[in-house]
N, C-alpha and C positions, 0 to 999 in steps of 0.2 A: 636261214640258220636258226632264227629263235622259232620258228614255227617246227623244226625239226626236235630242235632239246624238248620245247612243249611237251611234244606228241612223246618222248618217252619218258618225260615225268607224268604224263596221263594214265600212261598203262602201267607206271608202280604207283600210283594211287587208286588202280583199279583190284591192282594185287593185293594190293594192302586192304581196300575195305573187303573183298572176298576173303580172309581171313577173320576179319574180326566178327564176331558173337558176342552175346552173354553169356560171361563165366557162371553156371549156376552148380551151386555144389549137391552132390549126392542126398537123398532123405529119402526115409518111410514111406513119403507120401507119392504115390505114382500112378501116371495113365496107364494103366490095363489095355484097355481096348477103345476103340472109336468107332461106331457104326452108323451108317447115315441110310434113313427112311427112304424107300422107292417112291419116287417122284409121283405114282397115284396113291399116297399117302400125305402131302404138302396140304391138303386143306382140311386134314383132320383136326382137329380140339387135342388140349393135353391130355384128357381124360382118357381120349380114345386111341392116342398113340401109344401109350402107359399100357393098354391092354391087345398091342397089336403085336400080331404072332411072330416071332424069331425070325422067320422063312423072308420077311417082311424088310429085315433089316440086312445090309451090305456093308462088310466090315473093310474100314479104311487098309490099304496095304500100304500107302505110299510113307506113311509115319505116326505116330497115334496122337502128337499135335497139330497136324494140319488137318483142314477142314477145305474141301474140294464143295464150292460151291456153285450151282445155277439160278438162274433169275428166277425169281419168286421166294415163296417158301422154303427152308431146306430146315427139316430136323436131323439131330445129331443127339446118342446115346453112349453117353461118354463112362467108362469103369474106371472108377478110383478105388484104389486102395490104401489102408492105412497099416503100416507092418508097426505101428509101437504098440507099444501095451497101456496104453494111457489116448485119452484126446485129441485130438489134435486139430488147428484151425490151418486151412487154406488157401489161399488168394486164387481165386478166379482170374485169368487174364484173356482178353479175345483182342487181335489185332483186328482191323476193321480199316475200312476204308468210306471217303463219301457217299458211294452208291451205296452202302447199308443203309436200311430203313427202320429198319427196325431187331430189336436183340433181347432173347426173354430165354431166361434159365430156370429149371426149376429141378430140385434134391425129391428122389424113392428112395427113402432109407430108413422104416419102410413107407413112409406118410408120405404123400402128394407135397408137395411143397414151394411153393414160388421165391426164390433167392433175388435179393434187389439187388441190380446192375448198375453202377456209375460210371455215367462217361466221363474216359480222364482226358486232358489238357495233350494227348500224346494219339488220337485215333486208337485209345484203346477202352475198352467195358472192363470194370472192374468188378466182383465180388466175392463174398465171404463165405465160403463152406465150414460148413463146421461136422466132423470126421468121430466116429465111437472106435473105442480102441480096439483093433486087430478084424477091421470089418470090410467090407466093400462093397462102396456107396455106389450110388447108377444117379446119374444126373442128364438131363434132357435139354437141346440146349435147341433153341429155333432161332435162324437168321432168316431175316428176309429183305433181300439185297435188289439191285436192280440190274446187273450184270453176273455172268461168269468170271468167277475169282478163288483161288487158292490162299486162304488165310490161317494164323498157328493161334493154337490155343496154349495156353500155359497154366502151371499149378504151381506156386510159390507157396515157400513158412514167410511169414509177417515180415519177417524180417529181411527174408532177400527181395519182398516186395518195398520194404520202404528204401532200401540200398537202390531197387531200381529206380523206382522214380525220384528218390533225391540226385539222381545223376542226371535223369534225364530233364528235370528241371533244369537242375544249375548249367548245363551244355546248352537247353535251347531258351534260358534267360539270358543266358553271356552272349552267347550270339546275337542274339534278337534285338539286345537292350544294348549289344554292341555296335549296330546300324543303325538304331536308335539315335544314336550318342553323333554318329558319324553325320547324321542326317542334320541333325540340331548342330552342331558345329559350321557346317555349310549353310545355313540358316541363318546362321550368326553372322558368318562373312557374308552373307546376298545384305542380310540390311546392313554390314557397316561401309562395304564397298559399292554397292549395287548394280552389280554385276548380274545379268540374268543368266548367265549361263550356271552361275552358283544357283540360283533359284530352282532353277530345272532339277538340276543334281540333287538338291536338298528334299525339293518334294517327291523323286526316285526312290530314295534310300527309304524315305518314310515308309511307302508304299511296298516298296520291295521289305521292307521289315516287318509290313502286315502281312504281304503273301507269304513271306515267310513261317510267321506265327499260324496262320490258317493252313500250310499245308503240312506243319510239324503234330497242330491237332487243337492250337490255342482259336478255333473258330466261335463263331457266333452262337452257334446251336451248344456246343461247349458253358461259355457262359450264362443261356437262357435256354437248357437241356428241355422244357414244356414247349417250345415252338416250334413245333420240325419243322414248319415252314423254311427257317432257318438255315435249314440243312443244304450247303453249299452256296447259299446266296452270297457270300462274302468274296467266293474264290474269281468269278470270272470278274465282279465289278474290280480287285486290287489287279487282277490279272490284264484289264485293259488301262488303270491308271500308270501302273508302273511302265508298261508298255509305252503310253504315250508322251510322259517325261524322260524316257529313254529318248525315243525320237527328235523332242523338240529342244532335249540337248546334246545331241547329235550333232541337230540344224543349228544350232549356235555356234558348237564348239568349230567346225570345219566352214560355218559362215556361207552355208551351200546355197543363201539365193548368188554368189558370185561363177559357183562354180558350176550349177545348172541353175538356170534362168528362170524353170517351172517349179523348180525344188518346194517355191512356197502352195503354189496348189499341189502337188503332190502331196504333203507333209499334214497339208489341211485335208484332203480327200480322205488321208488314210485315219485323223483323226476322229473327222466326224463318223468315219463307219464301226471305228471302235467305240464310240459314244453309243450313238446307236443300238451297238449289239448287246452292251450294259445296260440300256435301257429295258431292251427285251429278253434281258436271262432272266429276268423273274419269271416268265410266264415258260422256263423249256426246263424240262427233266432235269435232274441232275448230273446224270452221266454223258448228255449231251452239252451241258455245260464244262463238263470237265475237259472232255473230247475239246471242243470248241475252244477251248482257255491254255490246254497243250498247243494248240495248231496257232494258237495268234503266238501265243511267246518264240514259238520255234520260228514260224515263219518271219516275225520283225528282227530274230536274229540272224537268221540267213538273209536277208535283205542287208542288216548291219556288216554280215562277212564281207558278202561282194560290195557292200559300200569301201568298206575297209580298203579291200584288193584294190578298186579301180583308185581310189584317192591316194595306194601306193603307185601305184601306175604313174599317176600326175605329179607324184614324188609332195605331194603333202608333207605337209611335217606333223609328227606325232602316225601319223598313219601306217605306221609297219606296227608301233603299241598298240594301236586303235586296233586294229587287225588280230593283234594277236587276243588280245583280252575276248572278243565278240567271239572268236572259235572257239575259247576255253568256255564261254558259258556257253554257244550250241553244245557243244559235244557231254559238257553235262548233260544238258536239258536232254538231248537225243536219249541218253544212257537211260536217267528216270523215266523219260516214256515208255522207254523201252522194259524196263522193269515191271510194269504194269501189265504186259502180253510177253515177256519174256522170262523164265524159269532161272537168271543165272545168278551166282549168290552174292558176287560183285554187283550185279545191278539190280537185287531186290532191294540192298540195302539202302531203303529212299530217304530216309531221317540223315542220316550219316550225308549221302550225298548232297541233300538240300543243303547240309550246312557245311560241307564244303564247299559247294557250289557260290554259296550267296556270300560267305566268307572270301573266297578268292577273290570275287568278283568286285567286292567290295574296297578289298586290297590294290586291287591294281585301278579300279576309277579312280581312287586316290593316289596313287602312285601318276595315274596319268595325268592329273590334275595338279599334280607337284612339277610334273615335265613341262606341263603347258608355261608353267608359271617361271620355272628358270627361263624357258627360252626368254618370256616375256621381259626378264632382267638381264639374260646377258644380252638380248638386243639392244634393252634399251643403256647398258653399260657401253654398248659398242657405239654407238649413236653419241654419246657422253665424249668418248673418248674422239670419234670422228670432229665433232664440233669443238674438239678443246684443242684438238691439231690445229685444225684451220682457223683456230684464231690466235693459235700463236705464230702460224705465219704471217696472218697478212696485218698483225695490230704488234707492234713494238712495244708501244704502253703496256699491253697487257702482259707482256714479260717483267717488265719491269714490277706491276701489281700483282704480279703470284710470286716473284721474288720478296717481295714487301711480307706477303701472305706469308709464305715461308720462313720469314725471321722470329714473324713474330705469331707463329703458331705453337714455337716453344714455350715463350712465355704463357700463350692463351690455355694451354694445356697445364703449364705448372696451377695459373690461378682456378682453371676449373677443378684439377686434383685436389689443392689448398680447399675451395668449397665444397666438392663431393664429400671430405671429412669434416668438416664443421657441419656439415649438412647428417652425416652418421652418426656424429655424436648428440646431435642433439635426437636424432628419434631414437638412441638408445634411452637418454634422458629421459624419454616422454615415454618408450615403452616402460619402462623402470615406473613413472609414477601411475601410469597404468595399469599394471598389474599391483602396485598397491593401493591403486584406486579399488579395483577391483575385488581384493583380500579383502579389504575397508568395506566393501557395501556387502560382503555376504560372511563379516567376521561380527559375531556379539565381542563388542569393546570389554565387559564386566567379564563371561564368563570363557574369551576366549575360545566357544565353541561357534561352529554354525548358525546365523541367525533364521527369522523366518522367511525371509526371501530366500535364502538357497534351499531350505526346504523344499519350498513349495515345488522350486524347480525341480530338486533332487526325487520328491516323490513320483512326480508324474515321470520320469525318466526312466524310475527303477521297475515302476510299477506297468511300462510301458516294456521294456525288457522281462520281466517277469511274464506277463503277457505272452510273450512273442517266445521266449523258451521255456516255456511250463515251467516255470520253477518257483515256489514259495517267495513272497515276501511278505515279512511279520515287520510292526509297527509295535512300538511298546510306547506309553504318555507315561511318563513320571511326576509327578510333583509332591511339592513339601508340605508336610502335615503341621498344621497350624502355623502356617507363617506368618500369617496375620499379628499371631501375637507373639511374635520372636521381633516385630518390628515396633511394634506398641511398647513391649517391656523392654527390648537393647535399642532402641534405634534402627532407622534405616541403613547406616552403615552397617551394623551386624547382620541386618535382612542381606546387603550385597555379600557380603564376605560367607556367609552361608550358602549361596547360590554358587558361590566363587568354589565352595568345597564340595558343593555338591557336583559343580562339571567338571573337577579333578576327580571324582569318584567313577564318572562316565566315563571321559577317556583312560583309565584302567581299564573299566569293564570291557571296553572295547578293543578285542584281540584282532581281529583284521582287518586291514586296509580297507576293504569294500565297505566295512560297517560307518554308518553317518550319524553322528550325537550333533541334535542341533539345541536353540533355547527357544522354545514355540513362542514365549511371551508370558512374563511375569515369572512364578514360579515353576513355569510349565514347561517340561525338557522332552521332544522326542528323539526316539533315535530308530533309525533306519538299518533292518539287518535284511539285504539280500542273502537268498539262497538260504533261508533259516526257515524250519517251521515251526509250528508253534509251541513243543518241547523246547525245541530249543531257546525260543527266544523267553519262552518262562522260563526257565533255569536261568539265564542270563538277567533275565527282570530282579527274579531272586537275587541271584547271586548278589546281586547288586543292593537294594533292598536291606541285605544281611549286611553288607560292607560298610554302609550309610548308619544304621543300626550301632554295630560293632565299634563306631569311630570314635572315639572322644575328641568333641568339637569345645577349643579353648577360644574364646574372643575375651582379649583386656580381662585375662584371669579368671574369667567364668565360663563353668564348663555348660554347654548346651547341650541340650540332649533333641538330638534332631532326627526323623524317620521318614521315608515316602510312602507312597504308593503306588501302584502302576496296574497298569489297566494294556492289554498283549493283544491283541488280532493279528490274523491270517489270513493274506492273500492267497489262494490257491485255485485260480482264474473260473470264480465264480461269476455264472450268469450275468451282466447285467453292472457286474458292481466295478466304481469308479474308485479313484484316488480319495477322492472324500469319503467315500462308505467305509474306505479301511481308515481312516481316521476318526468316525462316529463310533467304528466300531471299538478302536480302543478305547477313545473318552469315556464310552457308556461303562466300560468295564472297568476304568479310571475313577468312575463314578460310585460304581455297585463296592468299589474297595471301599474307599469314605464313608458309604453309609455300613456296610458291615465292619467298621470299628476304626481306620485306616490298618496303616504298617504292614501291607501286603499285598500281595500281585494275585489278580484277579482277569481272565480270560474272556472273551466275548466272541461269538461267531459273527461273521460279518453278514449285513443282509440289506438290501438298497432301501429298505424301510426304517433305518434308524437317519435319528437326527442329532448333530451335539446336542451332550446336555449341558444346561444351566448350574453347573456346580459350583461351589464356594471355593473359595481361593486356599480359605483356612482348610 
């Protein structure tokens, strides 16, 4: 019966990926034409294809982004057009697979021109055309693969290219990083239980979340694009490890040296030949490693079916789950192989399938590993309950001692409720003086603002996000012009109460919650404006500056006439420069105010060559 429902939530998962595409919207920019070079033209030079006669070229019928390729060389003479009346840049796209070796594009329009390709994270060549308004470009595109395959070429605006791959990141991070997750959790149960059949599972999921990552496009040659040596080495080795912690938790979970007797040389035979075969994919093709790494996965899951089958047979327990899960991941697997020599558009779509595939599969190890685990409790509840029968038959005491039990498990439960609240209110207490603890070590007592310890923190935070979403962050340094002698001729209490108004002047100045006014030390005040640039944060330096200026400051009936300075930088994720550099950069600019007279906001470009300067305090 669940092998039946399966089988027709399979075929509307098949209908369903046979629907879905990429939505790409209409533009200017379009494939004209695709023509691919007669096969006694594959060892020609660019120079010499560029000058090879029309008669020479066979124009594609089947779509003008597919690209029908044969082993070896294949050139491709691609017609783009550009219908705006203006510029226009293009995204280059080539799907690809392992057995490509090599992929070189190059723009007549009308100059010779070699365009550089990036290989992305997704089995895809990336690049940049760049289009004159209302023309039509000829670009030359040569693959050279090590099988017969039919792959799509694409023209993207910028923009529906960065739409693409920010989706197809965050789909195959979430997944990936979601097995990941799943893997290390089981990891965590093997050491705190030590349970090896967790262990098995644990190092599976890793494994399978590497084959994952390499067959979505996140492989080796990916990462170190100069070593095509590279190029598939990662897939048969993940391909025989996952493999073989599938197996030798298999052998755990059903405990099959009871149930065949040879199960453990079996289990070991088949191990060591998949050792073995990792040993020597380095030295075989690529496309016979791939062939080779289909045929073990498939095969150790049909070996898993009819495991399944027969351990129903024996009426196993868990073995109709076991069964059922092991066919959902063949008939995947079957489907993606079949994608690879089969034309249908439910089983081209191999990206989609992988992460269904590994996602389900994922889902129901853990699902069966949650069944294992009940039965394991209600047995052993039933065993609890068998044992607590027959000893209140055959022992009369112990009736009378669980009647005992039972009096006075009211009371035990009143005194531990009574303690569970004394016990609540005190970590409220102690959260309470915690988080004033905490207020306490990153509040300036004087000036009520930020000290320098949450600066320090807060910069490298902002400056770390700023980073990571291109976005401005400006630093402004303020400090009080001649303080020195506001403290020599009123006293030091005048010098605090002066600093007291000057960080009531900052928190004015600062209009949004993101902005951070801290006290850096002495008369020295920064403040932190994400998402500001350096207009900005001068006009605020100002503004501020002016306000300070503008105040009439009274201490004990005398009026002070008190001004800053300030000194503005901008982060704008320049080369090289750290949290400090944009704090050099303000002090120097901090600096160059003071010397050009003080009472004014003075800007500095940031550069990993500046150092604090040595400035006077006055």
């Amino acid at each position: 019966m669940i092998v039946k429902y399966f089988a027709k939530a399979f075929v509307l998962a098949l209908i369903l990926l046979s629907s879905s595409a990429w939505a790409q919207s209409k533009d200017h920019i379009q494939l004209m034409a695709v023509s691919k070079a007669a096969s006694n033209q594959s060892s020609l030079s660019i120079a010499e294809i560029v000058e090879t006669d029309n008669s020479e070229w066979q124009l594609q019928t089947e779509g003008a982004n597919l690209l029908s390729l044969t082993p070896g060389v294949n050139w491709f003479k691609v017609q783009v057009t550009n219908g705006l009346n203006r510029a226009a840049l293009a995204q280059f796209l080539l799907d690809t697979n392992f057995e490509v070796i090599d992929v070189a594009l190059y723009s007549h329009s009308p100059i010779l021109t070699p365009l550089p390709l990036t290989l992305l994270a997704n089995h895809q060549y990336s690049g940049k055309v760049q289009l004159t308004p209302n023309t039509r470009a000829t670009l030359y595109l040569k693959v050279n693969t090590e099988i017969s395959a039919v792959m799509e070429m694409h023209l993207l605006t910028p923009d529906a290219f960065i739409e693409q791959q920010r989706q197809l990141y965050y789909t195959h991070g979430f997944v990936v990083g979601g097995i990941v997750f799943v893997g290390i959790v089981f990891a965590l149960l093997f050491l705190a239980i030590r349970d090896t059949t967790l262990g098995y599972l644990s190092a599976y999921f890793i494994a399978r979340a590497g084959l994952l990552s390499v067959l979505l496009g996140g492989h080796l040659l990916f990462l170190f694009p100069e070593q095509s040596a590279l190029r598939g080495a990662d897939l048969p080795i993940l391909a025989v490890a996952s493999s073989i912690f599938y197996i030798l938790f298999t052998a755990r979970l059903f405990n099959l040296a009871k149930v065949f007797p040879n199960s453990k040389r079996v289990v070991k035979a088949i191990v060591l030949s998949l050792v073995a075969y990792a040993l020597i994919s380095a030295f075989l093709p690529v496309h016979i490693n791939v062939t080779v790494s289909a045929t073990i996965l498939t095969s150790v899951l049909v070996g898993l079916v009819l495991l399944g089958y027969y351990l129903y047979i024996k009426r196993q327990r868990l073995a109709v789950l076991f069964f059922t899960i092991m066919l959902a991941q063949l008939l995947f697997t079957v489907v993606i192989v079949l994608g690879y020599y089969i034309d249908i558009p439910a089983f081209s779509q191999r990206d989609t399938l992988h992460i269904t595939s590994f996602s389900l599969n994922t889902l129901l190890i853990v699902f069966l590993i949650c069944r294992l685990y009940f039965y394991q409790m209600r047995d052993k509840q039933q065993a609890q309950k068998e044992a607590l029968a027959n000893a209140i038959a055959t022992k009369q005491a112990q009736e009378k001692l669980i009647q005992l039990q039972d009096e006075n498990q009211e009371e035990l439960e009143q005194r531990v409720q009574e303690r569970t609240l004394e016990l609540h209110i005190a970590l409220s207490e102690l959260e309470e003086l915690n988080r004033e603890l905490a207020e306490k070590n990153t509040t300036d007592d004087l000036t009520g603002l930020f000290n320098r310890r949450y600066y320090d923190q807060k910069i490298v935070a902002e400056y770390r996000r700023s980073k990571r979403n291109l976005t401005p962050l400006s630093l402004v340094v303020a400090d009080l012009d001649f303080f020195k002698q506001v403290n020599d001729n009123y006293g030091h209490l005048a010098g605090d109460q002066c600093l007291s108004w000057l960080a009531q002047h900052i928190k004015q100045s600062l209009k949004r919650s993101a902005d951070i006014g801290c006290r850096y030390g002495g008369e020295e005040f920064c403040l932190i404006l994400p998402d500001t640039d350096a207009a900005g944060a001068f006009a605020l330096a100002e503004e501020l500056r002016a306000a300070v200026e503008g105040f009439d400051f009274v201490y004990q009936e005398q009026h002070l006439s008190l001004t800053i300075s300030c000194g503005v930088a901008t982060y704008q994720q320049q080369d090289g420069v750290e949290p400090e550099h944009i704090f050099c950069a303000a002090d120097k600019a901090l600096y160059q105010a003071k010397r050009n007279g003080r009472n004014q906001v003075q800007v500095q470009e940031i550069s990993c060559d500046l150092s604090i300067q040595e400035n006077s305090n006055d």
